[in-house]
DRENTORKOL-3810 file (N, C-alpha, C; in nm, 4 decimals):
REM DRENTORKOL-3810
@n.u->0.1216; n.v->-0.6730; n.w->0.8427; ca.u->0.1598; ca.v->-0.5687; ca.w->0.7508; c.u->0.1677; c.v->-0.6224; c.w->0.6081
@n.u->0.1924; n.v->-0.7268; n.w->0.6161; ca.u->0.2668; ca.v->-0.7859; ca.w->0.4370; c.u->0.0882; c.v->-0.8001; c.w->0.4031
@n.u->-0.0155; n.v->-0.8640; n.w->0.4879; ca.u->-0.1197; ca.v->-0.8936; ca.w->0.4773; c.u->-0.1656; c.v->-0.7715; c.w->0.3957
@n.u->-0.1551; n.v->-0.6706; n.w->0.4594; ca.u->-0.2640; ca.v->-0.5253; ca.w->0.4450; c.u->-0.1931; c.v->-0.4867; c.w->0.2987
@n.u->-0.0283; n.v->-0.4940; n.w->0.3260; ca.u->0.0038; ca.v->-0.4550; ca.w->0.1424; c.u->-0.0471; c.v->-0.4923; c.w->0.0141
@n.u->-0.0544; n.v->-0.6462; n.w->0.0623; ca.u->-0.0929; ca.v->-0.7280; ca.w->-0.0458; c.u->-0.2250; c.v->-0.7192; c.w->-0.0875
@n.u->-0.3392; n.v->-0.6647; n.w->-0.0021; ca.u->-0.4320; ca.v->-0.6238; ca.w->-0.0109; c.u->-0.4391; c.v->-0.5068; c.w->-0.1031
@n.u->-0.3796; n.v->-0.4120; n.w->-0.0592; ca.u->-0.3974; ca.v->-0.2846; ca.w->-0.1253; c.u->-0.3422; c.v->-0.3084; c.w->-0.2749
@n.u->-0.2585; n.v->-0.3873; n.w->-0.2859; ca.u->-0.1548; ca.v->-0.4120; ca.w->-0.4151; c.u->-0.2889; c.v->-0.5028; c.w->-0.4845
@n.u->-0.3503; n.v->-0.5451; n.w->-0.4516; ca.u->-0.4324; ca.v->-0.6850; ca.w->-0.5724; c.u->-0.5823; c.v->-0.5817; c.w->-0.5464
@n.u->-0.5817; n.v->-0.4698; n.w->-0.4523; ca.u->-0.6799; ca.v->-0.4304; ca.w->-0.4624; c.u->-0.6684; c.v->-0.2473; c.w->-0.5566
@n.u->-0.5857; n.v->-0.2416; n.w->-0.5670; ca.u->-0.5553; ca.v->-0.0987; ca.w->-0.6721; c.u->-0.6471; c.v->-0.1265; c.w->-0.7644
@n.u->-0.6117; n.v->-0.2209; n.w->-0.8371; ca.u->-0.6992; ca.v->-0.2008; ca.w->-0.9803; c.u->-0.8223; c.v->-0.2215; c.w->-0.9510
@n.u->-0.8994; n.v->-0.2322; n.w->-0.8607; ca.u->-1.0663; ca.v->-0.2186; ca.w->-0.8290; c.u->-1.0900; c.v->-0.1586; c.w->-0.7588
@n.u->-1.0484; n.v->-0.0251; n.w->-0.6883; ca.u->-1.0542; ca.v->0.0509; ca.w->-0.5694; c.u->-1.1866; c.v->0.1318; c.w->-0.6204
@n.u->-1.1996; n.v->0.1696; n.w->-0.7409; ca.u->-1.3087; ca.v->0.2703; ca.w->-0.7409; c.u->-1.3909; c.v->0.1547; c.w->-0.8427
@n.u->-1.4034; n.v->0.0213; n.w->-0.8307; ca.u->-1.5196; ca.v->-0.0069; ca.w->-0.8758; c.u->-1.5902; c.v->-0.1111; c.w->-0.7598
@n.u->-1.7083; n.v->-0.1008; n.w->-0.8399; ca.u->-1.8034; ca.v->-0.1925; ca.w->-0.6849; c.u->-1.7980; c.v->-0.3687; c.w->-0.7022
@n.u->-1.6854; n.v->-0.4072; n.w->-0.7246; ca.u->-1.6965; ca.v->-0.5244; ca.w->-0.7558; c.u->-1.7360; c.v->-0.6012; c.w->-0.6562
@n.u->-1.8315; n.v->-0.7138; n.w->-0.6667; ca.u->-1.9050; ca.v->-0.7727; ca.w->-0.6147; c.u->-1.8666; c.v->-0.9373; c.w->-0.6299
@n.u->-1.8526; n.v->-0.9989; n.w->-0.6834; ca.u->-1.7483; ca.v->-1.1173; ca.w->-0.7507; c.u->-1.6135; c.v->-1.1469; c.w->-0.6360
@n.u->-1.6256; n.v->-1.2833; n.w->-0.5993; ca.u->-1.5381; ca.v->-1.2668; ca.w->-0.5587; c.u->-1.4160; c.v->-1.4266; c.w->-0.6773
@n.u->-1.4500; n.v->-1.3708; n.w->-0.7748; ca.u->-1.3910; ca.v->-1.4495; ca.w->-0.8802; c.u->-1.2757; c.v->-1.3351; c.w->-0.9621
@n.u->-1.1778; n.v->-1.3162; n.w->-0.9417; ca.u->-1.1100; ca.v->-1.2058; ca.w->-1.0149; c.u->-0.9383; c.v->-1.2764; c.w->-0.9649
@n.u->-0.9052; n.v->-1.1989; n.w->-1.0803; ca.u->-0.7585; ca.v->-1.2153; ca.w->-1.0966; c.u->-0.6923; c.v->-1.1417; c.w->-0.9604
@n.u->-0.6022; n.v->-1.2232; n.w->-0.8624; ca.u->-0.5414; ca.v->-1.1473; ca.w->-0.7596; c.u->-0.4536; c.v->-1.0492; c.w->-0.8236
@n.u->-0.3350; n.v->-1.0902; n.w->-0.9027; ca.u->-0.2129; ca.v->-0.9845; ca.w->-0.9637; c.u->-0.2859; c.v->-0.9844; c.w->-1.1160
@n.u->-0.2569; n.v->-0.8574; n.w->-1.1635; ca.u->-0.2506; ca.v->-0.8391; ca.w->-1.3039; c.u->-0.1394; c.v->-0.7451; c.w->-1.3121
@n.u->-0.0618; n.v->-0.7020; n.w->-1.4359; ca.u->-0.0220; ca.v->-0.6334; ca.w->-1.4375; c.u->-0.0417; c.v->-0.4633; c.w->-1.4318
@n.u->-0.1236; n.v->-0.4560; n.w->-1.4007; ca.u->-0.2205; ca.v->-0.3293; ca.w->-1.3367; c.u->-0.1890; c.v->-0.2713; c.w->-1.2228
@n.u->-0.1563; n.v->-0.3917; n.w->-1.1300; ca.u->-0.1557; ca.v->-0.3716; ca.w->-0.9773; c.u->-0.0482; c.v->-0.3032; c.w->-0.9402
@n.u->-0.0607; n.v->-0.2218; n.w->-0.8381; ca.u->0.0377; ca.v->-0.1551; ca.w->-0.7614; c.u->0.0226; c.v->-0.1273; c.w->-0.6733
@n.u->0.1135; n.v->-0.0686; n.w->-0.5871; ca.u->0.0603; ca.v->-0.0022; ca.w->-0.4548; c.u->0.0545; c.v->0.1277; c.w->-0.4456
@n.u->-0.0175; n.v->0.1591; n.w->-0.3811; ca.u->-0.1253; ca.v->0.2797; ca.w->-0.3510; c.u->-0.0093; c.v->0.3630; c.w->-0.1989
@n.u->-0.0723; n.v->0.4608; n.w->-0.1698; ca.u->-0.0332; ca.v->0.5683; ca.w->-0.0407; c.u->-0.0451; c.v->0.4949; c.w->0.0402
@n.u->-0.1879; n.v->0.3565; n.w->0.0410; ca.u->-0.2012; ca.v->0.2907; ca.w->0.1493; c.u->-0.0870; c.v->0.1944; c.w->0.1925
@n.u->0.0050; n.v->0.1434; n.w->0.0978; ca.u->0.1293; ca.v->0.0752; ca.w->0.1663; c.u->0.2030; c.v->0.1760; c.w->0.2067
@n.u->0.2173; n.v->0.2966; n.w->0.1169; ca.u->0.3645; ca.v->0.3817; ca.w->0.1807; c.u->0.3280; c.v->0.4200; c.w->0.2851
@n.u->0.2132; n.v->0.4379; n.w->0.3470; ca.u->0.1972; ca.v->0.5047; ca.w->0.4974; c.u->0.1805; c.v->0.3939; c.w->0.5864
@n.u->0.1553; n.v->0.2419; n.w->0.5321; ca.u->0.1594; ca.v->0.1297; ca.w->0.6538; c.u->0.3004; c.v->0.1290; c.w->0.6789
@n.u->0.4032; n.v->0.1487; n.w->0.5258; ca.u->0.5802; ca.v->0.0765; ca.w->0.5484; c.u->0.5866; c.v->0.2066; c.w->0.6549
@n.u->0.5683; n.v->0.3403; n.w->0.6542; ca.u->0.6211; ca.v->0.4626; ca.w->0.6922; c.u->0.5544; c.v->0.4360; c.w->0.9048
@n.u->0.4862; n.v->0.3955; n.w->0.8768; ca.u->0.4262; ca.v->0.3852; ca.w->1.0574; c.u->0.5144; c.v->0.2394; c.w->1.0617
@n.u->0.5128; n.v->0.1500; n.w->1.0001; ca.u->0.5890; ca.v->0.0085; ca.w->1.0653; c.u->0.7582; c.v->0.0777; c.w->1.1039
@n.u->0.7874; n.v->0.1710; n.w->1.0065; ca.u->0.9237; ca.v->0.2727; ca.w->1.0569; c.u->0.9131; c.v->0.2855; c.w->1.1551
@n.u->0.8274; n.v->0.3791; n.w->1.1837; ca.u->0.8384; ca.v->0.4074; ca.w->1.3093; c.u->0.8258; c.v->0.3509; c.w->1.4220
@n.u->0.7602; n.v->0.2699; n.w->1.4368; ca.u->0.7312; ca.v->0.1620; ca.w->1.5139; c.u->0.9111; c.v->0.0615; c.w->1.5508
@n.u->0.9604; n.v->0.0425; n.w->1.4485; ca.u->1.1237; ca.v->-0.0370; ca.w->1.4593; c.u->1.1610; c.v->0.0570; c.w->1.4618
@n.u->1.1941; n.v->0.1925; n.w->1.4652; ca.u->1.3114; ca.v->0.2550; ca.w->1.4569; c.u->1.2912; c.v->0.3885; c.w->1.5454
@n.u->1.1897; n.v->0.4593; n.w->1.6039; ca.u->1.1080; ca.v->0.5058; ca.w->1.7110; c.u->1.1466; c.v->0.6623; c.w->1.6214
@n.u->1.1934; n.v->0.6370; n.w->1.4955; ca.u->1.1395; ca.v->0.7819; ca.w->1.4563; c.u->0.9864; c.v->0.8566; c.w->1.4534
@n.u->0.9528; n.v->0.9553; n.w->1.5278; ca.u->0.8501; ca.v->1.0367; ca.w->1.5324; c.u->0.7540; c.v->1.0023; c.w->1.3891
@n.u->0.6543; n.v->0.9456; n.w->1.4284; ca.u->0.5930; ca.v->0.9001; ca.w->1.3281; c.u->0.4980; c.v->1.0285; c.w->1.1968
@n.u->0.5227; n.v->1.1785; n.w->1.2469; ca.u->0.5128; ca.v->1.2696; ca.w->1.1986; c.u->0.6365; c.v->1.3254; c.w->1.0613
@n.u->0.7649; n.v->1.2825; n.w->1.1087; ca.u->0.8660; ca.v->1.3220; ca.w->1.0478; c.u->0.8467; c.v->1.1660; c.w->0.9427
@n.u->0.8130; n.v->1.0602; n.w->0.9911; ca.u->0.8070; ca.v->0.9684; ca.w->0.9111; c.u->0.6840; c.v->0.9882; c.w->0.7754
@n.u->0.5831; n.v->1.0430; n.w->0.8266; ca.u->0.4676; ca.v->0.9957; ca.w->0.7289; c.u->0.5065; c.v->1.1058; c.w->0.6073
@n.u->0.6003; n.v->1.2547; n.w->0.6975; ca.u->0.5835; ca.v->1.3452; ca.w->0.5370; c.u->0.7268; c.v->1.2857; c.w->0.4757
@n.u->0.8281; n.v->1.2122; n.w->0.5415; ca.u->0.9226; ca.v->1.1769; ca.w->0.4652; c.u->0.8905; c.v->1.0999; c.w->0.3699
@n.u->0.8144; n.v->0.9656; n.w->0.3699; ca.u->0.7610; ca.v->0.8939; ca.w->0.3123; c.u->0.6939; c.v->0.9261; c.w->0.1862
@n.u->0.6287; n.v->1.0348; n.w->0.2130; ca.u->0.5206; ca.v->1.1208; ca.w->0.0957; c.u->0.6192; c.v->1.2007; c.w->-0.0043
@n.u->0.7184; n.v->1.2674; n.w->0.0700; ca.u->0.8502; ca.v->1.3111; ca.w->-0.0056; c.u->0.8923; c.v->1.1832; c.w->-0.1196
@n.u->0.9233; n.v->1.0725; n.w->-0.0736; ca.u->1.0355; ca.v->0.9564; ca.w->-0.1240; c.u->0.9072; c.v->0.9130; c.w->-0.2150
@n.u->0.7831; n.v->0.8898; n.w->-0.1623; ca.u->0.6882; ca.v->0.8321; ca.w->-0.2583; c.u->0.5087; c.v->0.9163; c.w->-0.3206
@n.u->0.5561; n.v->1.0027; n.w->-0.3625; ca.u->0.4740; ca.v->1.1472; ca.w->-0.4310; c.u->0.3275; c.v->1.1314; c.w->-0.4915
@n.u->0.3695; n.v->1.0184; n.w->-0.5659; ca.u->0.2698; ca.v->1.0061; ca.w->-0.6588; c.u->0.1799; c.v->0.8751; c.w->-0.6907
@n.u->0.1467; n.v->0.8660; n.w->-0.5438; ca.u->0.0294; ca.v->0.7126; ca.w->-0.5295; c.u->-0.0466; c.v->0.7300; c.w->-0.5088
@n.u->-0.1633; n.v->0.8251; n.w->-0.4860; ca.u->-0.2819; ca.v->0.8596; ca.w->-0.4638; c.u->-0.3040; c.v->0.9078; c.w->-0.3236
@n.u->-0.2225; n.v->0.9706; n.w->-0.3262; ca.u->-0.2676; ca.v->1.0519; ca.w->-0.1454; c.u->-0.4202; c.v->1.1372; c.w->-0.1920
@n.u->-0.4648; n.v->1.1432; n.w->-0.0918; ca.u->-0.5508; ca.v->1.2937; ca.w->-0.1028; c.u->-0.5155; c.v->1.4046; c.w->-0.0737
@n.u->-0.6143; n.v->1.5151; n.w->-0.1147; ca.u->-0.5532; ca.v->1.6506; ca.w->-0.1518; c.u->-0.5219; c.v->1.7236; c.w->0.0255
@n.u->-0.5976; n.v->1.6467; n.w->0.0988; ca.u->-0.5598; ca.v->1.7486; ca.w->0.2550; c.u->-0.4626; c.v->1.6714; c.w->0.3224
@n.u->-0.4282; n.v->1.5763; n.w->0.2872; ca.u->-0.3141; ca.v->1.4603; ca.w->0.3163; c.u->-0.1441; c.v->1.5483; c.w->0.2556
@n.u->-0.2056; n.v->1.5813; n.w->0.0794; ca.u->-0.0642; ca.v->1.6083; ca.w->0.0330; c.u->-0.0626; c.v->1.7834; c.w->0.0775
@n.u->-0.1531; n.v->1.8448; n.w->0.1205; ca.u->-0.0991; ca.v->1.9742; ca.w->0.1423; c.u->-0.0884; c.v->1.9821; c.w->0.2919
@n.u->-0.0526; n.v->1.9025; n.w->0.3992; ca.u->-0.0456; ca.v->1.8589; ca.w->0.5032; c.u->0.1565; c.v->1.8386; c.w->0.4960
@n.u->0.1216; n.v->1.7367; n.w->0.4042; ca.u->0.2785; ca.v->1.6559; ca.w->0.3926; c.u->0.3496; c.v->1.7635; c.w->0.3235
@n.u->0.2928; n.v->1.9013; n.w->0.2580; ca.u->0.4057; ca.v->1.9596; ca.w->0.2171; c.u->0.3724; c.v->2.0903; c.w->0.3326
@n.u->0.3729; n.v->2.0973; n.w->0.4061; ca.u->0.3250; ca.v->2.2202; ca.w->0.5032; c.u->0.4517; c.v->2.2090; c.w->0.6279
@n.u->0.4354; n.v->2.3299; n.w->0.6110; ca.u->0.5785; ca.v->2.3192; ca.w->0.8025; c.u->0.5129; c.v->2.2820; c.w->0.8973
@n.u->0.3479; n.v->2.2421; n.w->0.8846; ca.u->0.3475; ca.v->2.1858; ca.w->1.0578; c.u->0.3283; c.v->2.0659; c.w->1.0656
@n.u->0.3304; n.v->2.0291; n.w->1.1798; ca.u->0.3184; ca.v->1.9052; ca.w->1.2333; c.u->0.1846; c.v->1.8264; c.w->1.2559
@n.u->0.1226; n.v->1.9290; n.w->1.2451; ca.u->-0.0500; ca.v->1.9283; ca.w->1.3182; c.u->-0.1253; c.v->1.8760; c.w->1.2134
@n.u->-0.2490; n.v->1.7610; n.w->1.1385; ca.u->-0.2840; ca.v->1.7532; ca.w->1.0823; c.u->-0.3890; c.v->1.8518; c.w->1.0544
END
């Protein structure tokens, strides 16, 4: 898990380019994390704590809004069902 964060975190600031190089700065101050950690921390929840990993992923999206979900992801996470 820390693996896949750290990934997504040194990989934010190049997600939409085709970088090819594997010569680049790991941290800049650029970096952050993306939906892709809040939904790994939100399933590792569930996983230790056996909350329903449904009630977990829209809580998660609640607590963390604005990291780049996609648009059928965030009208999912704000919807009464359960069902993707």
């Amino acid at each position: 898990m820390i693996g896949a964060i750290a990934g997504d975190v040194i990989g934010s600031v190049y997600e939409w380019h085709n970088l090819k190089s594997k010569e680049f700065p790991l941290f800049t101050n650029e970096c952050t994390y993306t939906d892709d950690s809040v939904l790994t921390i939100a399933l590792a929840d569930t996983l230790l704590t056996g909350t329903p990993y449904i009630e977990n992923l829209k809580r998660f999206y609640h607590w963390y809004p604005n990291v780049g979900y996609g648009g059928s992801f965030k009208k999912w996470a704000n919807s009464e069902h359960s069902e993707p």
